[in-house]
SERO-4910 file (N, C-alpha, C, O; in steps of 0.05 Angstrom, whole numbers):
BEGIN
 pado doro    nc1    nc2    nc3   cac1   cac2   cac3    cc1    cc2    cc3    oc1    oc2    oc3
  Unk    A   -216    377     10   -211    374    -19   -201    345    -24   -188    334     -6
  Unk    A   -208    329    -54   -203    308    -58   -176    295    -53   -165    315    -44
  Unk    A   -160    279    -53   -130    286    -65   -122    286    -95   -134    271   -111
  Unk    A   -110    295    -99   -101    291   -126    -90    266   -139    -79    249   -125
  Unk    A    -93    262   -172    -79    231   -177    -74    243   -209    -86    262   -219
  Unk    A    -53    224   -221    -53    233   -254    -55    201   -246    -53    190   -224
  Unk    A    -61    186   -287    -62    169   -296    -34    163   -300    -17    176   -312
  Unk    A    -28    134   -282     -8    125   -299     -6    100   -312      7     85   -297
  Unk    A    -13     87   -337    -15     69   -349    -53     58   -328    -57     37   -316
  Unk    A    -68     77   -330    -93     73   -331    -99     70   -304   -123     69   -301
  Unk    A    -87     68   -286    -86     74   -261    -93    111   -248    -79    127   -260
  Unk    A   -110    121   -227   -101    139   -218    -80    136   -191    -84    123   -170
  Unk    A    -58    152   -198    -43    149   -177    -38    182   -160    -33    205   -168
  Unk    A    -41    171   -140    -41    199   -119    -15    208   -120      5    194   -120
  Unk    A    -18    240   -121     14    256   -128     21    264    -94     44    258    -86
  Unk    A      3    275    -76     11    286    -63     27    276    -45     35    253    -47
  Unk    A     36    295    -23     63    283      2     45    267     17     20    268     13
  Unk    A     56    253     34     63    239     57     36    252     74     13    244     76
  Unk    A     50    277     87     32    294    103      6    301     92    -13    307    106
  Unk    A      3    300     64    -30    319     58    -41    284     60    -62    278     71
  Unk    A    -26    269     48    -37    243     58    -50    238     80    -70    224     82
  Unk    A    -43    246     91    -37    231    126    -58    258    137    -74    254    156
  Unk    A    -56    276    127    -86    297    136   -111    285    129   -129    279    145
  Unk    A   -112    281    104   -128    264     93   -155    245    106   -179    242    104
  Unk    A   -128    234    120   -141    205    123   -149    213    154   -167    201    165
  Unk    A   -133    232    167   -138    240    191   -162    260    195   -162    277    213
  Unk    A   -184    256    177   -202    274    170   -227    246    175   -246    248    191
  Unk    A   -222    222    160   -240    206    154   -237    194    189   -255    187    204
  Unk    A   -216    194    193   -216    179    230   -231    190    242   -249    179    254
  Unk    A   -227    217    241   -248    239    260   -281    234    252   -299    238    268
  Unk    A   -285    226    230   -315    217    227   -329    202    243   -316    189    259
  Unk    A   -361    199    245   -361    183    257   -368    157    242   -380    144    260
  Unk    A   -367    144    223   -373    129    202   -363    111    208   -347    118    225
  Unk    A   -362     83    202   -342     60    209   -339     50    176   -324     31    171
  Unk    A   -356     64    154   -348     58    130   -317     47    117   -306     67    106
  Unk    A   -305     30    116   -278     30    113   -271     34     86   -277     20     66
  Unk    A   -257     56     87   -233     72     71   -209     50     62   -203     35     80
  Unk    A   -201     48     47   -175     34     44   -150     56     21   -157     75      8
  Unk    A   -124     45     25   -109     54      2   -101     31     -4   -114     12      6
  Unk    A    -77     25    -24    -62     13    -45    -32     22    -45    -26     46    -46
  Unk    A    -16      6    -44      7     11    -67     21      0    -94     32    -21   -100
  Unk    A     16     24   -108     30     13   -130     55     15   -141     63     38   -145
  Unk    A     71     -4   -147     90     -7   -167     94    -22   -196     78    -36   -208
  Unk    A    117    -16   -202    116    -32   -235    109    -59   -237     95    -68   -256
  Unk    A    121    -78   -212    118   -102   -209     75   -109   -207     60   -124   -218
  Unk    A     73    -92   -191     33    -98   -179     28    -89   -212     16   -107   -224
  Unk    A     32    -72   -223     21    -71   -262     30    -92   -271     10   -104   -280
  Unk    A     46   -103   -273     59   -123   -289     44   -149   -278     45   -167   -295
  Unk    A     31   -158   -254     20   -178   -245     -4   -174   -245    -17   -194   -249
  Unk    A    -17   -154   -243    -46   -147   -253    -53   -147   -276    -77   -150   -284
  Unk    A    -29   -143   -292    -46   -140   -325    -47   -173   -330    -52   -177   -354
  Unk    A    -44   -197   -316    -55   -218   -320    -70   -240   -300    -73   -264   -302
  Unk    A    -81   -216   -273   -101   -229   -258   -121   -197   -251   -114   -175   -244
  Unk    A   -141   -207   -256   -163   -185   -272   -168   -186   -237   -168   -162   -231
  Unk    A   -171   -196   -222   -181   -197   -188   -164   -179   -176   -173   -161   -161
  Unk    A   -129   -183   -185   -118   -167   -168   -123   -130   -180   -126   -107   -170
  Unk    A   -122   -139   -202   -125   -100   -217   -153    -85   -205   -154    -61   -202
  Unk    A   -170   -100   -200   -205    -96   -201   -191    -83   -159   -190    -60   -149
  Unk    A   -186   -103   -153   -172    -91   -125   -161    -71   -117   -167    -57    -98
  Unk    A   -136    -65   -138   -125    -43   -140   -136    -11   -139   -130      8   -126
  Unk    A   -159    -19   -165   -171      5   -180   -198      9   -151   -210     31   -150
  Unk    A   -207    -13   -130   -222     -7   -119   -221     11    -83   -235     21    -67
  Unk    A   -196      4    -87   -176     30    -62   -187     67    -70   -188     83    -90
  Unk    A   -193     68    -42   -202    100    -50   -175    119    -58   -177    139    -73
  Unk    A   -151    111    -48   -130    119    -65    -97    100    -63    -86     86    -45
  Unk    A    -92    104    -79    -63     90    -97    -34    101    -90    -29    124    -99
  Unk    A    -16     89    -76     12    110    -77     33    107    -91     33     84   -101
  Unk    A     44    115    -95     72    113   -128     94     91   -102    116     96    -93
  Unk    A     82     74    -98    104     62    -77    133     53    -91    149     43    -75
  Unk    A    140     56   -118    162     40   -137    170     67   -140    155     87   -138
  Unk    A    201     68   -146    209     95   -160    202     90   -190    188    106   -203
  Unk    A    212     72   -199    198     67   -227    167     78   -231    168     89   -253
  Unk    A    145     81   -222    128     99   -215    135    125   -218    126    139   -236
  Unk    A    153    137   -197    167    158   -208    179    177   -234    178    200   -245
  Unk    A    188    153   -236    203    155   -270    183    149   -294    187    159   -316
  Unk    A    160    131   -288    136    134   -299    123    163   -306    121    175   -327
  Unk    A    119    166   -290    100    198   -285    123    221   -306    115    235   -326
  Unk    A    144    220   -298    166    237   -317    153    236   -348    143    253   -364
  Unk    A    157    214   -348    155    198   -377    124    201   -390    121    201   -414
  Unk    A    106    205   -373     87    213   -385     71    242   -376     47    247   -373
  Unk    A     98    262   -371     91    287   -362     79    291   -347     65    311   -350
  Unk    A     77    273   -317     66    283   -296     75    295   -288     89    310   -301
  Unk    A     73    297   -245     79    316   -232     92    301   -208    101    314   -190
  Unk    A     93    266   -206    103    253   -185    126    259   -183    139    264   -203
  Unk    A    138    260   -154    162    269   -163    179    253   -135    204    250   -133
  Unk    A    159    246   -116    174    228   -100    152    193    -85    129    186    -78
  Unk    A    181    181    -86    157    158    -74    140    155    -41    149    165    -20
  Unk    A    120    144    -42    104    142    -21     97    111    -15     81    100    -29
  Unk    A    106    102      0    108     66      6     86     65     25     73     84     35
  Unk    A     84     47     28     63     36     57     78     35     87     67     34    109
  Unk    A    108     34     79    119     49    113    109     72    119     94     80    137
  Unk    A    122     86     94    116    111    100     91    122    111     91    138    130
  Unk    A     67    112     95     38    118    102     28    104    137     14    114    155
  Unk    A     42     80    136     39     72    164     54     84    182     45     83    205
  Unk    A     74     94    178    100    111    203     86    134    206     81    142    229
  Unk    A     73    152    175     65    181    185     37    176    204     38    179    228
  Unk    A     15    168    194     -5    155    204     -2    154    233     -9    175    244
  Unk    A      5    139    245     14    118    268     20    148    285      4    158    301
  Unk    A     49    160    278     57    184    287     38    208    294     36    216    317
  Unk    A     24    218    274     -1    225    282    -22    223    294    -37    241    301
  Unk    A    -23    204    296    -48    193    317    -39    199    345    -52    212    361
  Unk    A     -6    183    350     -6    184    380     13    220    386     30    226    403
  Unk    A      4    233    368     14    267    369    -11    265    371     -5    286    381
  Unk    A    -32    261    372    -65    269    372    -70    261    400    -89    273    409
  Unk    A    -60    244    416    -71    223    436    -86    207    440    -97    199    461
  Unk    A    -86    201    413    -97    172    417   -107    156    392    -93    157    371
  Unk    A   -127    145    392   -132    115    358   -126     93    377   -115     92    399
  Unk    A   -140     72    356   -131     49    363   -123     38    336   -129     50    315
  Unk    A   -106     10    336   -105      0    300   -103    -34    309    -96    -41    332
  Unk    A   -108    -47    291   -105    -78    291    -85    -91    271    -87    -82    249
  Unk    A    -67   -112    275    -49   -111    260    -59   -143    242    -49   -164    252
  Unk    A    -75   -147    219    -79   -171    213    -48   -182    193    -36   -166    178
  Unk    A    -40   -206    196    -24   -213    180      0   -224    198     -2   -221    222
  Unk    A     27   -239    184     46   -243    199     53   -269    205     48   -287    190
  Unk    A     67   -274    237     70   -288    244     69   -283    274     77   -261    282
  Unk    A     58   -305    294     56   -292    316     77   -273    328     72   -249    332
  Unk    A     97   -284    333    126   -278    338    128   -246    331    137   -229    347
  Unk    A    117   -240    298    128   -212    298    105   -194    300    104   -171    292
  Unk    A     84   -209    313     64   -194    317     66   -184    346     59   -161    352
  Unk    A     77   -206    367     84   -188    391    111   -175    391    117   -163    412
  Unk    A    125   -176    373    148   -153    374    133   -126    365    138   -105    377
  Unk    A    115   -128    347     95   -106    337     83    -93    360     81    -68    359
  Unk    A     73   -107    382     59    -96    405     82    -83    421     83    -59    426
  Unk    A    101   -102    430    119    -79    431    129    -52    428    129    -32    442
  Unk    A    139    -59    404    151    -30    392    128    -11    395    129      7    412
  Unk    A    103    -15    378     84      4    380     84     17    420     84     41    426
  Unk    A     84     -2    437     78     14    457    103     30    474     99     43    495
  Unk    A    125     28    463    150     35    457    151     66    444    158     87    455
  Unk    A    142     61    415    142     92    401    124     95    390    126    103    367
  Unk    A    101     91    401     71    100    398     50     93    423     31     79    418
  Unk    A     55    104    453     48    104    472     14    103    475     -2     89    486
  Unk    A     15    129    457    -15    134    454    -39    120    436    -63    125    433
  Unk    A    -22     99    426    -35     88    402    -45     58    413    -30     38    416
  Unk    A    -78     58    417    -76     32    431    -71      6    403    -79     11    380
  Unk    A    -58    -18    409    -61    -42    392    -88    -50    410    -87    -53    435
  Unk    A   -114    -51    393   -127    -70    413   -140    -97    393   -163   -104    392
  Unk    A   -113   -109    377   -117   -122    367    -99   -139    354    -81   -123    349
  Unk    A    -89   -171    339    -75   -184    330    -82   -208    316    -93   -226    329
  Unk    A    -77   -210    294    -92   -236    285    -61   -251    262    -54   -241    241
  Unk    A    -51   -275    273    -33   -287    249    -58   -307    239    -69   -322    256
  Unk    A    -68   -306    208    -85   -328    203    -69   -347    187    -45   -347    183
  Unk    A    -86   -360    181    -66   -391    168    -49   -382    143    -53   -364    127
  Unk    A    -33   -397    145    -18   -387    118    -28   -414     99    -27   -438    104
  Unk    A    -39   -396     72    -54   -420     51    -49   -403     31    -44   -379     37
  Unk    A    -49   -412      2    -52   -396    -11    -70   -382    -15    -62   -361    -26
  Unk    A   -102   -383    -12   -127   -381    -14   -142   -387      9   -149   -410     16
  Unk    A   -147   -356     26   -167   -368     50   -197   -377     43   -211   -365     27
  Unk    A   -205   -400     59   -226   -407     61   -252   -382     61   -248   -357     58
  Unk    A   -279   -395     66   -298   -375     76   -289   -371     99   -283   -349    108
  Unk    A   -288   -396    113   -286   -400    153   -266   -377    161   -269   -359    178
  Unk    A   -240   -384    140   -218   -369    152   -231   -338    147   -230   -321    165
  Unk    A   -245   -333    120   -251   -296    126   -272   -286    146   -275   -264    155
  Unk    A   -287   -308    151   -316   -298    169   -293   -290    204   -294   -270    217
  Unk    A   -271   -324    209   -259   -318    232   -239   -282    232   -243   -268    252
  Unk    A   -224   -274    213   -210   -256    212   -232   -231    206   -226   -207    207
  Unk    A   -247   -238    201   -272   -199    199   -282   -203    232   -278   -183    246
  Unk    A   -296   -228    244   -299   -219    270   -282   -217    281   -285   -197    296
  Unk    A   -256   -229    285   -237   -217    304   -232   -188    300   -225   -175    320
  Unk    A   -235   -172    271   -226   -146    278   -253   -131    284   -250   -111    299
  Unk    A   -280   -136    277   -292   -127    284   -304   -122    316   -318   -103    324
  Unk    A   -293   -142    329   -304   -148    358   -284   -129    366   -289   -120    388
  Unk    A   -257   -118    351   -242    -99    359   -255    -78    361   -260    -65    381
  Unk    A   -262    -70    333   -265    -41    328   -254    -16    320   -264      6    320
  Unk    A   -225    -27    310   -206    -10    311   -214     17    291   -234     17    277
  Unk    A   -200     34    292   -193     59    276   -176     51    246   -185     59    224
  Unk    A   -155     39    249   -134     33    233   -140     -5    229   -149    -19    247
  Unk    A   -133    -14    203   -130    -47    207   -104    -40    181   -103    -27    160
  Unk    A    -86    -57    197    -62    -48    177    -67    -84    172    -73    -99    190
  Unk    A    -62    -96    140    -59   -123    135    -34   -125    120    -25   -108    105
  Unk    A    -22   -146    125     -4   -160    125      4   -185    110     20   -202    117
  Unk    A     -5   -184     98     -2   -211     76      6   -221     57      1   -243     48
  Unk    A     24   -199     45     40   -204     24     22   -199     -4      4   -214    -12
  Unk    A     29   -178    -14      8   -170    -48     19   -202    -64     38   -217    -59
  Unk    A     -7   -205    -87    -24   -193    -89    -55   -203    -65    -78   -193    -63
  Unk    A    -43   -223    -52    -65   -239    -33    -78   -216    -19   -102   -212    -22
  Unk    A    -60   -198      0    -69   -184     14    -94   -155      0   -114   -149     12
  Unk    A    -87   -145    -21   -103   -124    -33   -129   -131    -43   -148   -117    -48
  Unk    A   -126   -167    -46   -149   -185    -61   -169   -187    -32   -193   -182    -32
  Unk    A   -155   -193     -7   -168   -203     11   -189   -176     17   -212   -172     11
  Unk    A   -171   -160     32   -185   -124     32   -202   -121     17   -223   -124     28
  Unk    A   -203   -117    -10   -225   -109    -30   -244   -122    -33   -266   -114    -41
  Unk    A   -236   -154    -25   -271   -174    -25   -280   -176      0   -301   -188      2
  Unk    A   -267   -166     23   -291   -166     47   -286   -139     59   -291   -140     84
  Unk    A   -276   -115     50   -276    -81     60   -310    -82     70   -317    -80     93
  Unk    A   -323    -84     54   -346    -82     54   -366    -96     86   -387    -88     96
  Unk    A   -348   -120     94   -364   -133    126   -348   -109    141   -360    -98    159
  Unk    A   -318   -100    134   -300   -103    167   -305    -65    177   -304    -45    163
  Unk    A   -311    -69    206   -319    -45    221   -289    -35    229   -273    -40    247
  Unk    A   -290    -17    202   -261     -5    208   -261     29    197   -274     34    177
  Unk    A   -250     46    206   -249     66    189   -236     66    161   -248     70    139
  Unk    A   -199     59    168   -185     67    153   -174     27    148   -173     11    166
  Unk    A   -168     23    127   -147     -6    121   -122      4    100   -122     20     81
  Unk    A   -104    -10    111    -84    -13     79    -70    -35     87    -65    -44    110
  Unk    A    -63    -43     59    -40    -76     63    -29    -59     59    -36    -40     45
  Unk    A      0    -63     75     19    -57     76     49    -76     72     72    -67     68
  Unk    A     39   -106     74     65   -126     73     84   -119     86     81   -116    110
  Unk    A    108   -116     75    134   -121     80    133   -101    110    144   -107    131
  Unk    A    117    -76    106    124    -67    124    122    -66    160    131    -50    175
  Unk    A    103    -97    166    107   -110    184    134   -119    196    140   -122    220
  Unk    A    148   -124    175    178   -138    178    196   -115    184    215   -115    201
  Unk    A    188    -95    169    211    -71    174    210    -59    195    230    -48    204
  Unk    A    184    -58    209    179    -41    235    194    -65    259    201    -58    282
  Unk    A    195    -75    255    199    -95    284    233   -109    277    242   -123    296
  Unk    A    253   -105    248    276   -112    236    283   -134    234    305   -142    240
  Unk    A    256   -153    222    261   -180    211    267   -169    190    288   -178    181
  Unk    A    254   -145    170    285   -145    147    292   -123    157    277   -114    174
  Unk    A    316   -108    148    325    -85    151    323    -74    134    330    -85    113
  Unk    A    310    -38    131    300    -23    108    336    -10    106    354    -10    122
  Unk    A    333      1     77    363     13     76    361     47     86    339     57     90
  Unk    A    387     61     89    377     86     98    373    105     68    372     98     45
  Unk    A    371    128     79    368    159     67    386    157     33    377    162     11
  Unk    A    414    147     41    421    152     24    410    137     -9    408    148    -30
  Unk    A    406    110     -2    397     95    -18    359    109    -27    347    115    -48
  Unk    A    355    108     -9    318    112    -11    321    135    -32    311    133    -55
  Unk    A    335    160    -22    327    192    -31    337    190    -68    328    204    -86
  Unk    A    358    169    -72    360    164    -96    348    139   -117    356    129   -139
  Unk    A    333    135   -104    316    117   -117    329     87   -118    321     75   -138
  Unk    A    344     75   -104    355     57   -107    357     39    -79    377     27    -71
  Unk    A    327     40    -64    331     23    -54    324     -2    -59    329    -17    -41
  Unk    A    312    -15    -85    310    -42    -93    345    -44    -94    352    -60    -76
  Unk    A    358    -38   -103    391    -53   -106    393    -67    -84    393    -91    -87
  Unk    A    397    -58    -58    412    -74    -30    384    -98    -27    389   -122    -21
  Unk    A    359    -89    -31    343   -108    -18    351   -131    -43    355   -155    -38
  Unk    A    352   -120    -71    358   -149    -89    377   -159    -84    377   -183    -92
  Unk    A    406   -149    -69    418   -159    -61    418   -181    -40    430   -202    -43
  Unk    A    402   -172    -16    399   -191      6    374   -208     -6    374   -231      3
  Unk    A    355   -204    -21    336   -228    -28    340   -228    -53    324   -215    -66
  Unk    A    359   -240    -65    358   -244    -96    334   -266   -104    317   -260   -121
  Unk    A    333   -287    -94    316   -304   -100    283   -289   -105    267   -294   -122
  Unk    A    282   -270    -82    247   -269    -82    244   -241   -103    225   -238   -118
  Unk    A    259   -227   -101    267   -205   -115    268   -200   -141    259   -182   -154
  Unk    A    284   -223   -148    301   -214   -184    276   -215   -202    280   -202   -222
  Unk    A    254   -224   -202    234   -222   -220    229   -189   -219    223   -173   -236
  Unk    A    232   -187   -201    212   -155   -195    227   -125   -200    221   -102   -202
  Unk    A    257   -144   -202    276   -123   -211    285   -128   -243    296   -111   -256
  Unk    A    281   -149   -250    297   -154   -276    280   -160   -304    287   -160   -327
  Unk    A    250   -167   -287    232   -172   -312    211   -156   -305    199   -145   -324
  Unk    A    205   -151   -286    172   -134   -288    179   -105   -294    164    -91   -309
  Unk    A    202    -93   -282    209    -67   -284    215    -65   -319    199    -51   -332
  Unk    A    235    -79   -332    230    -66   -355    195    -71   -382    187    -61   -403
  Unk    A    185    -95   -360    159    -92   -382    144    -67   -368    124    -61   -380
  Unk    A    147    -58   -355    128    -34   -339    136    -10   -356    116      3   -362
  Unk    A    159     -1   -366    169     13   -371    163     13   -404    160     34   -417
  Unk    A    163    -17   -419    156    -12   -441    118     -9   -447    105     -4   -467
  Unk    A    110    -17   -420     85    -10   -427     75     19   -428     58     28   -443
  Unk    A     96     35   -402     88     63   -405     98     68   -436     79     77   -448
  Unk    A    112     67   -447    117     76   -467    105     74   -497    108     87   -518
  Unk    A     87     46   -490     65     39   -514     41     58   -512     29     68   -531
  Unk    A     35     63   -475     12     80   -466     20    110   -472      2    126   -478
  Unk    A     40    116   -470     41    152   -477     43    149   -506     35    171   -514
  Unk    A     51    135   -527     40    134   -549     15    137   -563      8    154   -579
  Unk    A      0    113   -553    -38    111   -553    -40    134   -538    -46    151   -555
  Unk    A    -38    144   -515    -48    171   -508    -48    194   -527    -67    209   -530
  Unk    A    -18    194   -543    -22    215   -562    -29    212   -587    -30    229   -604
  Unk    A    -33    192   -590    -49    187   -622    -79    187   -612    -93    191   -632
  Unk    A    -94    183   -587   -120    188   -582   -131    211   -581   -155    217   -586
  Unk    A   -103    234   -568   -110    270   -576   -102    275   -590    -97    299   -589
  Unk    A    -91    260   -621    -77    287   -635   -101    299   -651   -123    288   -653
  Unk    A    -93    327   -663   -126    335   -673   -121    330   -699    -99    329   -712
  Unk    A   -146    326   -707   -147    317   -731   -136    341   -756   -133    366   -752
  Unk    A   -131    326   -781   -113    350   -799   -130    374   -797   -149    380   -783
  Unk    A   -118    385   -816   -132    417   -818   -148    436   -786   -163    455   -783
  Unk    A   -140    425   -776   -141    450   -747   -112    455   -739   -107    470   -721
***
C-alpha cells in the first residue's frame, strides 16, 4: 500500500511512523530495480525558502515522499485538521533504515557529503553499530556554492561504480535536495535521501538533544542556543511566516469548498 500524506500548505506530507516508513522503503531494497527512490524533509524554514526559489520547491515536490521533519509541521497539520501528530527527521529515517538493514544482514549505503574527517568517523561508527551494513563507499566533494558539470559527472560515478543500496547525501538543504532531484535520474541507487545535519549527529560533531526536549517539540531551543548565528533566521523569521501562511491556506481552502448559498 501507498503511504499516506495530507496537504500541508500544498505540499503532500507523509503522516505515517518511522517503522511503516522504514517497511516501506524496505520493500523497494528488496526489488530488483536500481531505479532510485528518494525522500525529503520538510520544515517551516524549506516552505519559507522555497516559496522564493522555484528549483528548490520543484525538488521538494519531486521526492517520492516528504517527512514532517519541523514540529511546526506538526502544529501545521493541527491547524489545518490533519492527522500528523509526531515528527519524522532524516535521523530518524536514517537510524531506523540503517537498523534494519543490519537486523536483515546485510545492504550496503554510500555516504556522499561532509568532510573527510567525519566521513571516516562515519565508517567507523557504522562498523561499530551496524556490523552488517557494508559502507562500500565515501565521497567529500568540493565545497562551492554551485557544483560544476565535472564535479556531478565525478560524484554519480563514484557512487555508481559503488552500487550501493542506500546513498545518504550530505550537503546541507537547499543545495543538497537540488543536487538529488537534478541527477536521481543517472545515480544506480535504490533508495537516496539528503539528510544534512545528520552526518554531524551520528559521529557528535554536533550533539542532538535528548528525549526530553525532542518528545516536546522543542528541540530547535538548545540547538538555537548553541548555533544562534546559523539558526535564528529559521527560528525567528521563517517559523512565524510558515505559520501565517498556513493560516492564509486553511482560509483559501475553505472559501474554495464552501457550498454555494441555497444548499
Amino acid at each position: 500500500m501507498p503511504l499516506e500524506t495530507e496537504d500541508i500548505v500544498a505540499y503532500p506530507v507523509c503522516r505515517n511512523s518511522v517503522r511503516e516508513i522504514v517497511d516501506h522503503v524496505t520493500e523497494w531494497l528488496d526489488g530488483s530495480s536500481y531505479a532510485c527512490r528518494s525522500f525529503a524533509c520538510i520544515n517551516p524554514h524549506a516552505v519559507e525558502i522555497a516559496a522564493g526559489d522555484p528549483e528548490f520547491r520543484a525538488a521538494l515536490l519531486a521526492a517520492d515522499f516528504l517527512t514532517p521533519d519541523g514540529i511546526g509541521v506538526v502544529y501545521a497539520s493541527r491547524m489545518l485538521a490533519g492527522r500528523i501528530r509526531r515528527r519524522v527527521t532524516g535521523m530518524d529515517v536514517f537510524e531506523a533504515l540503517t537498523a534494519a538493514m543490519n537486523a536483515r544482514g546485510g545492504g550496503s549505503c554510500f555516504f556522499l557529503g561532509s568532510t573527510e574527517e567525519t566521513l571516516t568517523r562515519i565508517r567507523t561508527r557504522m562498523e561499530a553499530d551496524y556490523p552488517s551494513v557494508e559502507v562500500v563507499g565515501t565521497l567529500s566533494p568540493p565545497f562551492r556554492p554551485r557544483f560544476t558539470p565535472e564535479d556531478d559527472l565525478a560524484m554519480i560515478d563514484a557512487v555508481n561504480r559503488a552500487r550501493p543500496d542506500v546513498l545518504w547525501v550530505g550537503l546541507t538543504a537547499p543545495k543538497q535536495e537540488k543536487w538529488l532531484a537534478a541527477n536521481r535520474a543517472e545515480l544506480q541507487v535504490k533508495f537516496a535521501g539528503p539528510i544534512g545535519a545528520a552526518f554531524d549527529f551520528f559521529v557528535g560533531n554536533i550533539r542532538r538533544v535528548g528525549p526530553f526536549w525532542q518528545d516536546r517539540g522543542l528541540e530547535w531551543l538548545p540547538r538555537l542556543i548553541q548555533e544562534p548565528r546559523r539558526l535564528w533566521c529559521r527560528s525567528l523569521v521563517s517559523a512565524p511566516r510558515f505559520f501565517a501562511r498556513c493560516a492564509r491556506y486553511r482560509l483559501s481552502q475553505g472559501r474554495r469548498h464552501k457550498p454555494p448559498p441555497g444548499d
